[in-house]
MDTraj code that builds the backbone (N, CA, C; nanometers):
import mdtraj as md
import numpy as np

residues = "UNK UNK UNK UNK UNK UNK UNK UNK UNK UNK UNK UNK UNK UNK UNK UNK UNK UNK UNK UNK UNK UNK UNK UNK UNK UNK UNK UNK UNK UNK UNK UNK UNK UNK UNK UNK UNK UNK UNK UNK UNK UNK UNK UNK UNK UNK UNK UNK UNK UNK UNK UNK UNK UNK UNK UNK UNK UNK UNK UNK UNK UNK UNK UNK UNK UNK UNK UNK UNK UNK UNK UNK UNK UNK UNK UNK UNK UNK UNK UNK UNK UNK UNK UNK UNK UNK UNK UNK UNK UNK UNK UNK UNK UNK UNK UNK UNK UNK UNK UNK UNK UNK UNK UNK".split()
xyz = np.array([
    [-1.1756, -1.1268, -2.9586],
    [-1.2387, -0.9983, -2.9324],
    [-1.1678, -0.9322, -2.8142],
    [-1.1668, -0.8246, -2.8116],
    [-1.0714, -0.7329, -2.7166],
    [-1.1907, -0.6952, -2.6005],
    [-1.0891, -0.7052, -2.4632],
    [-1.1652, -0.7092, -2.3578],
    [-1.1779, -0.5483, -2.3798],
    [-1.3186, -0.5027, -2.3574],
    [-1.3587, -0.3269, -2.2875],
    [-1.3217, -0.3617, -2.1305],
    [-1.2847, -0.2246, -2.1504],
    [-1.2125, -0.1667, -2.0082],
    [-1.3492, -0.0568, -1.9900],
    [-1.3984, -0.0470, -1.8469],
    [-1.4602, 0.0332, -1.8245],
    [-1.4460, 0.1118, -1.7188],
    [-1.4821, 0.2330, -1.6354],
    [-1.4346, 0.3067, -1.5214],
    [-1.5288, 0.1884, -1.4193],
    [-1.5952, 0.1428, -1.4392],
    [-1.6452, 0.0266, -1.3014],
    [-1.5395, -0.0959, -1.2860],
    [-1.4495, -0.1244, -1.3382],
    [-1.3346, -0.2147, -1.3706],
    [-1.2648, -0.1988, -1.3021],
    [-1.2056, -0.0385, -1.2896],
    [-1.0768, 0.0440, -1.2046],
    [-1.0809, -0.0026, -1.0469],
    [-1.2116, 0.0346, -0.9576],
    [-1.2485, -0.0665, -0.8472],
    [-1.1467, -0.1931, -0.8375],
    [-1.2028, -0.2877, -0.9209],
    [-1.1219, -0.4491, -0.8872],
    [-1.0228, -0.4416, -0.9612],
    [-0.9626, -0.3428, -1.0432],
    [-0.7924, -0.3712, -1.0485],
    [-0.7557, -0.3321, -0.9292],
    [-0.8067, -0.1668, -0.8774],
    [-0.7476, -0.1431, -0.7549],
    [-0.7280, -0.2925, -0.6820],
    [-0.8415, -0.3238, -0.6472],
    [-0.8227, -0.4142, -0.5080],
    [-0.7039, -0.5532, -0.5613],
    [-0.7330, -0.5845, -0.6949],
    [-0.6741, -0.6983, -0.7275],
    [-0.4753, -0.6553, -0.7339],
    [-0.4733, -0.5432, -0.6983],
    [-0.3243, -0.4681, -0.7040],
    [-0.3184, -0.4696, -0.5082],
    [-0.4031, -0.4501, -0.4576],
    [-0.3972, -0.4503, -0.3006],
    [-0.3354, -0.5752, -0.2959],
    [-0.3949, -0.6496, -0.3276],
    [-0.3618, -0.8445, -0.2838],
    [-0.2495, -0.8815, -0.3551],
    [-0.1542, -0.8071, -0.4189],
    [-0.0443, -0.8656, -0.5179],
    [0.0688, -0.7429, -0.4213],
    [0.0270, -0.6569, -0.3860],
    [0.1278, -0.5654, -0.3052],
    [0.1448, -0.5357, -0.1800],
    [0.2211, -0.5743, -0.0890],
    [0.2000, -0.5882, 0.0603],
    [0.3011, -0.4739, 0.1212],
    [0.2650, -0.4151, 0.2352],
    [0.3107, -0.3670, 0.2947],
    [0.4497, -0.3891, 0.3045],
    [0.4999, -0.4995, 0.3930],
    [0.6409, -0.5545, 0.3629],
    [0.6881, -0.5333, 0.2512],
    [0.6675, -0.5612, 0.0862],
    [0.7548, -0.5264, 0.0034],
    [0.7714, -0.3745, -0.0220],
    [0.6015, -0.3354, 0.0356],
    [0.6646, -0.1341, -0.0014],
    [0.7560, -0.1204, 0.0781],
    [0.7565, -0.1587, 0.1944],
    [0.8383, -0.1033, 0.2942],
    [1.0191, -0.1314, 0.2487],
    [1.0263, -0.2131, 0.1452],
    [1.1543, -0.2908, 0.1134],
    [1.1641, -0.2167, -0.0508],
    [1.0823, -0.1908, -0.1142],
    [1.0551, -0.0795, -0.2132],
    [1.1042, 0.0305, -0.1898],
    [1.0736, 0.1071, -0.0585],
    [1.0990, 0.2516, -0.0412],
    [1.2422, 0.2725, 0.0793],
    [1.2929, 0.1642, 0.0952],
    [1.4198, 0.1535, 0.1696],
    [1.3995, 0.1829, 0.2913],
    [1.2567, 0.1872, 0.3680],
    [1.2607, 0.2229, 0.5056],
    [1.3238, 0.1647, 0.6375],
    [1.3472, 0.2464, 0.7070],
    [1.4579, 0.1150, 0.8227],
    [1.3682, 0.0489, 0.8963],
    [1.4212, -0.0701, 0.9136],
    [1.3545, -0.2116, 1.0330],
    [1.3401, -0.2663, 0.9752],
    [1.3069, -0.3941, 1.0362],
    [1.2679, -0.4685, 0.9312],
    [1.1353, -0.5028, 1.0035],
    [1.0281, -0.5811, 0.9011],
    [0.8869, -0.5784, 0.8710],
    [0.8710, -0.7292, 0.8238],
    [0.7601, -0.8024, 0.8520],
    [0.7340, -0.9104, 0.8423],
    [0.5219, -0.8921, 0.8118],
    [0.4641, -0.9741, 0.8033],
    [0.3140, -0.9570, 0.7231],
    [0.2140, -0.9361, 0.8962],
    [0.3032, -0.9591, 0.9534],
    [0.2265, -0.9424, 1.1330],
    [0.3607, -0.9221, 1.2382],
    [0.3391, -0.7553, 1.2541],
    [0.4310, -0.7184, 1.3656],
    [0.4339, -0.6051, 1.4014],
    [0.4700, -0.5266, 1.4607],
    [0.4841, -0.3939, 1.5189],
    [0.6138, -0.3517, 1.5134],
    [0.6579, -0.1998, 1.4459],
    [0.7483, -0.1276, 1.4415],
    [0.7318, 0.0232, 1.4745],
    [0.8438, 0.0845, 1.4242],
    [0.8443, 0.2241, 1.4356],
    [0.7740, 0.3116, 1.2896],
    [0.6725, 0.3816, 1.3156],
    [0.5887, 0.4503, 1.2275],
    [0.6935, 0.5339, 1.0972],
    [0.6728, 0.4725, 1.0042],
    [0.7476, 0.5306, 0.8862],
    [0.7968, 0.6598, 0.8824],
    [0.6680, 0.7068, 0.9288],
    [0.6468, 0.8882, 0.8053],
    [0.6230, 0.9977, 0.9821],
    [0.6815, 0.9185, 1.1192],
    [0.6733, 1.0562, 1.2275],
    [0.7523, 1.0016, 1.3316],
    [0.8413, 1.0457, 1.4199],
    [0.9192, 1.0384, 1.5385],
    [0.8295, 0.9630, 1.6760],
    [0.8601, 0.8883, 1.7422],
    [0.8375, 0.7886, 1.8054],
    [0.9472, 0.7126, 1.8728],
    [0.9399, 0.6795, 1.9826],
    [1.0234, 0.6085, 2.1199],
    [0.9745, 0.5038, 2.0781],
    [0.8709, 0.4274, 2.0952],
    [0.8631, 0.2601, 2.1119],
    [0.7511, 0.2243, 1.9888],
    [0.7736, 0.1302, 1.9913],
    [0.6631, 0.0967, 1.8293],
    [0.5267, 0.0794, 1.8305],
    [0.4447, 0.1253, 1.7216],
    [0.3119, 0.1775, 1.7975],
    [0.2337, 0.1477, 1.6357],
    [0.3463, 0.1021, 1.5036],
    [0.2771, 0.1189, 1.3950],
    [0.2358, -0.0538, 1.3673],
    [0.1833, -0.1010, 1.3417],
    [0.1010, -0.2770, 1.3166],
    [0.0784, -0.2939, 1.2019],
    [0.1288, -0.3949, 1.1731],
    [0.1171, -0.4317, 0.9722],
    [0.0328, -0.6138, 1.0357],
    [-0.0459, -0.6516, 0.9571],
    [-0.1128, -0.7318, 0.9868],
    [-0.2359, -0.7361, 0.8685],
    [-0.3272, -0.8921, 0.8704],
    [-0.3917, -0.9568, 0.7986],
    [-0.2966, -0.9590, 0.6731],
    [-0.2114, -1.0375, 0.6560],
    [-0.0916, -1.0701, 0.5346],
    [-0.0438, -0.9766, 0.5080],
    [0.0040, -0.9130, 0.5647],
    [0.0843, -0.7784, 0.4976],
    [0.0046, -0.6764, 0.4254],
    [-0.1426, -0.6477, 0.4604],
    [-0.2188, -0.5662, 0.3730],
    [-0.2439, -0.4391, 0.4017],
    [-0.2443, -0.4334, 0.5670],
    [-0.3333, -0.3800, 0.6440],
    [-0.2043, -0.3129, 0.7532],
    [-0.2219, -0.2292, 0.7511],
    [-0.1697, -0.1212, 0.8812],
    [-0.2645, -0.0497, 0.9833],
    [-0.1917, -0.0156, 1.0972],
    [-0.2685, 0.1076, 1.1921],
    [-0.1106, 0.1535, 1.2225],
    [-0.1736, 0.3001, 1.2848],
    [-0.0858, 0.3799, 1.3338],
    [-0.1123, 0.4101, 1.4572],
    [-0.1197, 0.3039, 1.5732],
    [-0.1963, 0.3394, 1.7057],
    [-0.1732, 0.4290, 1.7733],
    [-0.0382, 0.5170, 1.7447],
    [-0.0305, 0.7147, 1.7841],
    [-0.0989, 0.7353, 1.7498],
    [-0.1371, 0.7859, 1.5953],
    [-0.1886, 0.8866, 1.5370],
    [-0.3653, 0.8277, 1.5196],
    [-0.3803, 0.6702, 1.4764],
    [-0.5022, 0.6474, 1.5004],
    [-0.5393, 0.6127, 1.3123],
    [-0.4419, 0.6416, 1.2864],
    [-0.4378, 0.6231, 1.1016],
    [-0.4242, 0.4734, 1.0917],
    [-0.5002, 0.4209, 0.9872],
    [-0.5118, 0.3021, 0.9647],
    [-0.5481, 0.2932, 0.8370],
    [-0.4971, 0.2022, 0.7174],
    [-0.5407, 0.1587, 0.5707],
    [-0.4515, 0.0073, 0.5211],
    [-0.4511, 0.0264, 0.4094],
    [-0.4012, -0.0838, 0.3238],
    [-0.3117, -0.0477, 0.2821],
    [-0.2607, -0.1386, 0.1679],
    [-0.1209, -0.1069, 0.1222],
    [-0.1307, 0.0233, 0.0031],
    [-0.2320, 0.0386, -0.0456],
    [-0.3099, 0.1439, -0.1393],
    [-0.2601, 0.2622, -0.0771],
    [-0.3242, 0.3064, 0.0423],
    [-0.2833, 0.4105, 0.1385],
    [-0.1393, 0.3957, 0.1829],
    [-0.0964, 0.2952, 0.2797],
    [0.0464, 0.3475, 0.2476],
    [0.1297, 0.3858, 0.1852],
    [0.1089, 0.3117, 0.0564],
    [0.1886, 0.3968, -0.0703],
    [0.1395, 0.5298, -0.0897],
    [-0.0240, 0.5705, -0.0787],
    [-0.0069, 0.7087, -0.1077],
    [0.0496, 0.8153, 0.0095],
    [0.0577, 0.7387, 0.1198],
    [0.1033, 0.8161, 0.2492],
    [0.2633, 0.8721, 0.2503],
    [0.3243, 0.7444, 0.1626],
    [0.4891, 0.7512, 0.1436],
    [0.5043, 0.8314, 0.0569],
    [0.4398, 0.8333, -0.0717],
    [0.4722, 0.8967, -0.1858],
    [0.3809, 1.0494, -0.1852],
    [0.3016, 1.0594, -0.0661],
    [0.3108, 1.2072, -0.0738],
    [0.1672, 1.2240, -0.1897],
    [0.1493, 1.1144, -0.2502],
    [0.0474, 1.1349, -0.3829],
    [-0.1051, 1.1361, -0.3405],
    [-0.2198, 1.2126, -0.3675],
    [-0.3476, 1.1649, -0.3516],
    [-0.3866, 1.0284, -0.3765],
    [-0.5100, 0.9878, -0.3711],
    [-0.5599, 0.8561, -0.4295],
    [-0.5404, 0.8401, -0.6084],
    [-0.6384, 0.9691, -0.6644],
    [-0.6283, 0.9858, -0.7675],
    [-0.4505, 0.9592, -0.8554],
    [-0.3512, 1.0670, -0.8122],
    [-0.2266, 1.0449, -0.8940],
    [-0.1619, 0.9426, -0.8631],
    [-0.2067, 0.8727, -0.7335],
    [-0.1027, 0.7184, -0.6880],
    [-0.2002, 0.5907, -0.7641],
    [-0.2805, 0.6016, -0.8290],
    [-0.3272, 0.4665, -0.8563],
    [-0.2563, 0.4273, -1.0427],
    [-0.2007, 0.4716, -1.1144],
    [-0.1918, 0.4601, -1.2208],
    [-0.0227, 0.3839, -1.1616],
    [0.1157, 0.4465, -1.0680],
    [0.2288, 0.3896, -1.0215],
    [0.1728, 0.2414, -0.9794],
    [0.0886, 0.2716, -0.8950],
    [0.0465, 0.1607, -0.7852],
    [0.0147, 0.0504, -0.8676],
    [-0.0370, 0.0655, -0.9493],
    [-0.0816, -0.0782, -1.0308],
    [0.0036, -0.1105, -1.1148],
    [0.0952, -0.0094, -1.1481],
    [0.2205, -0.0469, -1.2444],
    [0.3248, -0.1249, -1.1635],
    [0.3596, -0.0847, -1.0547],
    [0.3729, -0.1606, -0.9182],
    [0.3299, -0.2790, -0.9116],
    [0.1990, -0.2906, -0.9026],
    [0.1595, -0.4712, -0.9039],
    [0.1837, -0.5526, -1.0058],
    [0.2054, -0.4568, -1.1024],
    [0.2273, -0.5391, -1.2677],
    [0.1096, -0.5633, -1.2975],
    [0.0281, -0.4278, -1.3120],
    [-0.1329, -0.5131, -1.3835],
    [-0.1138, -0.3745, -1.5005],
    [0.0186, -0.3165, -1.5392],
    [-0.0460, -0.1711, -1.5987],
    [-0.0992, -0.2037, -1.7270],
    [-0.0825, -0.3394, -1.7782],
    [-0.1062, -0.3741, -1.9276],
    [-0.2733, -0.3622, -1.9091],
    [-0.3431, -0.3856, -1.8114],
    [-0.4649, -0.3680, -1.7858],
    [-0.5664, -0.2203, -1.7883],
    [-0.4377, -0.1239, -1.7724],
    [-0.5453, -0.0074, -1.7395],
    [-0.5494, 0.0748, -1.9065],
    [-0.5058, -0.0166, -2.0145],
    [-0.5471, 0.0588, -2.1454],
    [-0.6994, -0.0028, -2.1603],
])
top = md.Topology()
chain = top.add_chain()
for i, resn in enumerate(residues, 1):
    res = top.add_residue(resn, chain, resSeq=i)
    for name in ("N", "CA", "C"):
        top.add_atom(name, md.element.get_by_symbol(name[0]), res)
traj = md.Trajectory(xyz[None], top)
């Protein structure tokens, strides 16, 4: 019998695509300079900055931007990089984690 897909489902693919996609590999995805490890401090991707102020931490999931005060997951950084809302970045993003066979 074929699994139903329902819009209460979309929730835990999201998150189950959070935990398969880390910061570090977007950051190695989108060619950004420095290098990045799952706990460390660098220079903020996406604005100009002297000393490093941006924090990737709890396994590579989780960011802050202690300039600006911006803080999310790897969900949000990708939509921060790619410029996309929540809405148009979640259909890449999970194709990204390799779950897209899931969202038919």
């Amino acid at each position: 019998m074929p699994r139903l897909h329902s819009r209460h489902q979309k929730p835990d693919l999201l998150k189950r695509a959070i935990e398969r996609v880390t910061i570090p590999a977007l950051w190695c995805h989108f060619n950004l300079a420095g290098r990045v490890s799952p706990l460390c401090n660098v220079r903020c991707p996406w604005r100009e900055e002297r000393h490093a102020s941006f924090s990737i931490y709890a396994q590579g999931r989780k960011w802050r931007d202690h300039g600006s005060g911006e803080s999310g997951d790897s969900y949000s950084f990708y939509c921060r990089l790619t410029g996309l809302s929540t809405r148009q970045a979640f259909r890449s993003f999970i194709a990204l984690a390799g779950l897209e066979r899931e969202l038919s």
